[in-house]
C-alpha positions as CSV (number, residue, x, y, z in Angstrom):
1,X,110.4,109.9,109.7
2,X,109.4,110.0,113.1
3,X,106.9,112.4,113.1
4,X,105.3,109.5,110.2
5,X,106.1,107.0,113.3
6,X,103.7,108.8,115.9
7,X,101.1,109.4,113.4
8,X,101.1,105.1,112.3
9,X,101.3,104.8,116.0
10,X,98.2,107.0,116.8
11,X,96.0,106.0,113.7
12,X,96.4,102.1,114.0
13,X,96.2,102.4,117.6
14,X,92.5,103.7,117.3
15,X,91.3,100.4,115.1
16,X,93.3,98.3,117.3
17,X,96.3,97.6,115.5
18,X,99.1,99.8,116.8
19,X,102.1,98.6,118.5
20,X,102.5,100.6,122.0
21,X,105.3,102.4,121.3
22,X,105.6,106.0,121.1
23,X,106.0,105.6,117.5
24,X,105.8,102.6,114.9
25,X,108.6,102.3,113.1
26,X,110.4,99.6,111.8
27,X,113.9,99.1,109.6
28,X,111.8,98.8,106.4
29,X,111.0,102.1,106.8
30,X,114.6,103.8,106.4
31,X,115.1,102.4,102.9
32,X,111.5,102.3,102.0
33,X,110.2,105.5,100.0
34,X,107.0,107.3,101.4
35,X,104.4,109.1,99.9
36,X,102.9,111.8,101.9
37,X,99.5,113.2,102.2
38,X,100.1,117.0,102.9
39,X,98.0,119.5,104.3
40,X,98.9,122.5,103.1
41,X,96.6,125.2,105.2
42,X,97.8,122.7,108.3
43,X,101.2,122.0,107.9
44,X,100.9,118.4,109.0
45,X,101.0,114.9,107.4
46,X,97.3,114.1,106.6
47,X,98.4,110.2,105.5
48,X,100.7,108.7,104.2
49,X,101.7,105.4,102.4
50,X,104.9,103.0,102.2
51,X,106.7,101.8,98.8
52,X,109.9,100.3,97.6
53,X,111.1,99.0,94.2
54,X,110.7,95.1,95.3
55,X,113.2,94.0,92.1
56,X,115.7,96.7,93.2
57,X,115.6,95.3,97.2
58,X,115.2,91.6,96.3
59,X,118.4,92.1,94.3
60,X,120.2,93.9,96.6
61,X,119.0,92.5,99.6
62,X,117.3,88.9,99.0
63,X,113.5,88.8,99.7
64,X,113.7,89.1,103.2
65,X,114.4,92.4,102.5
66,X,110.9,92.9,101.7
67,X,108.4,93.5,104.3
68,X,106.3,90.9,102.5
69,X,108.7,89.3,103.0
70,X,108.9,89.2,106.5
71,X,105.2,87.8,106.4
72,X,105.6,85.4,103.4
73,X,107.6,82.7,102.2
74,X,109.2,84.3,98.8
75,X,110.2,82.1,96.1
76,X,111.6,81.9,92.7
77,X,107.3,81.5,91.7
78,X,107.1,84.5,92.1
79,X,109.9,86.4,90.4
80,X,107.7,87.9,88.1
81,X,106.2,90.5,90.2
82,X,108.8,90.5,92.7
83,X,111.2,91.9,89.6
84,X,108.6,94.2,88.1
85,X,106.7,94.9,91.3
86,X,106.3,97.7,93.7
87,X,105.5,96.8,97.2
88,X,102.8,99.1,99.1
89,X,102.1,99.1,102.5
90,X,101.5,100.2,106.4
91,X,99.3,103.0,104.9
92,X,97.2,105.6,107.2
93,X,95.2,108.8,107.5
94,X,94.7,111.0,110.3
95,X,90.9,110.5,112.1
96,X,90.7,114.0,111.3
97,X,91.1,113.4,108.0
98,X,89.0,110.7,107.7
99,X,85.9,110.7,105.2
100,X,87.6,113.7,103.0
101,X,88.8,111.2,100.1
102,X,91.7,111.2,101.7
103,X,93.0,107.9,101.1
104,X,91.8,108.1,97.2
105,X,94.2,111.5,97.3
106,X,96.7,109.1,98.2
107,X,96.4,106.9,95.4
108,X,96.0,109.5,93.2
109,X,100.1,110.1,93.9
110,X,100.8,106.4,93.3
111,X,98.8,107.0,90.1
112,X,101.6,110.0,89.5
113,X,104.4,108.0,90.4
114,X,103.2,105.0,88.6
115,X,102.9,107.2,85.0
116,X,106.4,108.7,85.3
117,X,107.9,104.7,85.8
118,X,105.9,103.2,83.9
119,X,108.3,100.1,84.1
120,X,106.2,98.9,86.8
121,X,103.8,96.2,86.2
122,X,102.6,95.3,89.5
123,X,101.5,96.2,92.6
124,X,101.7,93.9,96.1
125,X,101.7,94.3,99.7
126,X,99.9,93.5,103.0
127,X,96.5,94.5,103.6
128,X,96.2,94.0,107.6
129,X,93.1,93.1,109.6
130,X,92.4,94.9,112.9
131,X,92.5,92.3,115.7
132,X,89.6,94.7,117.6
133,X,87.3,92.8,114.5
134,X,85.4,89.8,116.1
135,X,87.1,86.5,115.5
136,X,83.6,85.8,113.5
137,X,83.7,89.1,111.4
138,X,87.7,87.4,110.6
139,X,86.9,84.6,109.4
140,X,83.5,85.7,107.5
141,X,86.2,88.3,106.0
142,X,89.0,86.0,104.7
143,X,86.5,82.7,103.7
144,X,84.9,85.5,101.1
145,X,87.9,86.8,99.9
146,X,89.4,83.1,99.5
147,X,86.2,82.2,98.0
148,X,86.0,84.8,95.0
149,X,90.2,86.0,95.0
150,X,92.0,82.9,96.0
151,X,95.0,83.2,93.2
152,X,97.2,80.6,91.1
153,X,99.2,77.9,92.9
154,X,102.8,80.4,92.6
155,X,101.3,81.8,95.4
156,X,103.3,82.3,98.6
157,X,102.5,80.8,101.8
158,X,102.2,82.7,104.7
159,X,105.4,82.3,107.8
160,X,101.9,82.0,110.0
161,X,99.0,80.8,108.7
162,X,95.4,82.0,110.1
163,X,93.6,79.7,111.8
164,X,89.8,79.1,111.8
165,X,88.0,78.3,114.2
166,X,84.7,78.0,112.5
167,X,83.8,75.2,110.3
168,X,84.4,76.1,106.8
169,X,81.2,74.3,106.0
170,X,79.3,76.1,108.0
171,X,81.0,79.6,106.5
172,X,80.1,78.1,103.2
173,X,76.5,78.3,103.8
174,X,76.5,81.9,103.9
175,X,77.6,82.6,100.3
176,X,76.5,81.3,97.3
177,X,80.1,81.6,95.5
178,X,78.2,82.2,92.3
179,X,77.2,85.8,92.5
180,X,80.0,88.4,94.0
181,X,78.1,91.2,94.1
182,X,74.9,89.4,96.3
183,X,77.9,88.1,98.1
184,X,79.6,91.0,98.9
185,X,75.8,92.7,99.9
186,X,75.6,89.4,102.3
187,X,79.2,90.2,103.9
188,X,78.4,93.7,104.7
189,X,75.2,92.7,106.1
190,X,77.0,90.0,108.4
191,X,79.6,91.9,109.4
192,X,77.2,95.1,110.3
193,X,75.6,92.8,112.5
194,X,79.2,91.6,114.1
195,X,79.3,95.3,115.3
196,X,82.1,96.2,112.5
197,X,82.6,96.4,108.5
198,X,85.0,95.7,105.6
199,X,88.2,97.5,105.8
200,X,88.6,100.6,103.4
201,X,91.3,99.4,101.7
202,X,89.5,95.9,100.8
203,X,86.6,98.0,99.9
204,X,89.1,100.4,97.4
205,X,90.4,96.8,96.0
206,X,87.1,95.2,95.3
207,X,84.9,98.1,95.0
208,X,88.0,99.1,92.1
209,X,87.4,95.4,90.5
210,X,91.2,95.0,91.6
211,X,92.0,91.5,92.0
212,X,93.8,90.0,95.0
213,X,96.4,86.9,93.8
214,X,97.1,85.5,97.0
215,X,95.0,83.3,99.2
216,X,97.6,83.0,101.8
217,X,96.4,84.6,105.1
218,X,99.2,85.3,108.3
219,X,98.6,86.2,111.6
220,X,100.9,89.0,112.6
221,X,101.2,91.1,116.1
222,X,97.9,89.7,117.0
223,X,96.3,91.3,113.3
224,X,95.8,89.5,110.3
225,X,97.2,90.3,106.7
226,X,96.8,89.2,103.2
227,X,98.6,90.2,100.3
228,X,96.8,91.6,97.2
229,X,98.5,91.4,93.5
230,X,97.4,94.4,91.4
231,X,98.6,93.7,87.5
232,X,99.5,98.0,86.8
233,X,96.8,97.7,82.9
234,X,93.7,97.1,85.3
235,X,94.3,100.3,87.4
236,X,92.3,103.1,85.7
């Protein structure tokens, strides 16, 4: 567990998300399950990915015991993926490994572990947003996903919400909202100028055709977050 901690520490520190400790580690992680990315000819943690049972911890522990927890407000709206949910997060891969379909290796084992329970029905967690991403390319980022993902009215507000500072008018005029992939094209281009890009894991959601539920954005440690909703039949 500590060796995960350094790694975290190391690979969100290089997008500008880590923490400053030695290691990032947090309670979550010591009754959370983790999936790990293994090189073999290495012997080292490529990457590796966080999960817990969300019905199982809400149960035992109330929904604060989720980490989603700790960034949303959790209600009885939404009990039906809390109780037949699996909660993802604080996901990373080496630098070294990066551009090796690393993190699609990774999902192949939640693909695995998803086929021998195949109780679960859905999938949920954070997706953060590096606070080293212009305040422009953040708020370009979260009006499109609002615009084309924003979910159904169980969803949960966030403990901080994100606050723009540009004119959502004036974001409006750069999409259309009627044509996602032109949109998406239009993104990409305004962001490339901004000196940055769409995350990898919104890219794997959308790219994927997954479909984010919530439309509730926090602001945590200085990063953003946003919590997609994954329904288990679309993943293929």
């Amino acid at each position: 567990m500590r060796e995960i901690g350094r790694l975290r520490e190391l690979t969100f520190r290089a997008v500008g998300e880590g923490t400053g400790k030695r290691r990032d580690l947090d309670h979550f992680d010591w009754y959370y399950r983790h999936l790990i990315l293994w090189d073999e000819k290495e012997l080292e943690i490529a990457g590796a990915y966080r999960f817990v049972d969300a019905g199982r911890i809400v149960g035992e522990k109330g929904s604060d015991g989720l980490y989603s927890g700790s960034l949303f407000k959790l209600d009885s709206r939404q009990s039906y993926f809390l109780r037949e949910g699996l909660e993802l997060g604080r996901s990373f891969v080496q630098q070294r490994y990066w551009g090796r379909r690393s993190l699609d290796y990774l999902w192949y084992g939640i693909g695995a572990f998803l086929a021998k329970n195949p109780h679960y029905r859905y999938l949920f967690g954070p997706v953060s947003i590096s606070n080293a991403m212009p305040q422009l390319a953040k708020e370009l980022l979260i009006y499109f996903y609002k615009l084309y993902f924003t979910g159904p009215g169980d969803s949960p507000c966030s403990r901080n919400p994100f606050s723009f500072s540009v004119p959502l008018a004036t974001l409006a005029q750069e999409f259309t909202g009627r044509d996602y992939q032109a949109d998406f094209r239009k993104l990409k281009s305004l962001l490339d100028n901004l000196g940055t890009a769409v995350p990898p894991l919104y890219k794997q959601y959308t790219e994927s055709r997954r479909r984010f539920s919530y439309e509730r954005v926090a602001a945590v440690r200085m990063n953003a977050a946003v919590a997609p909703l994954l329904p288990i039949p679309t993943l293929t």
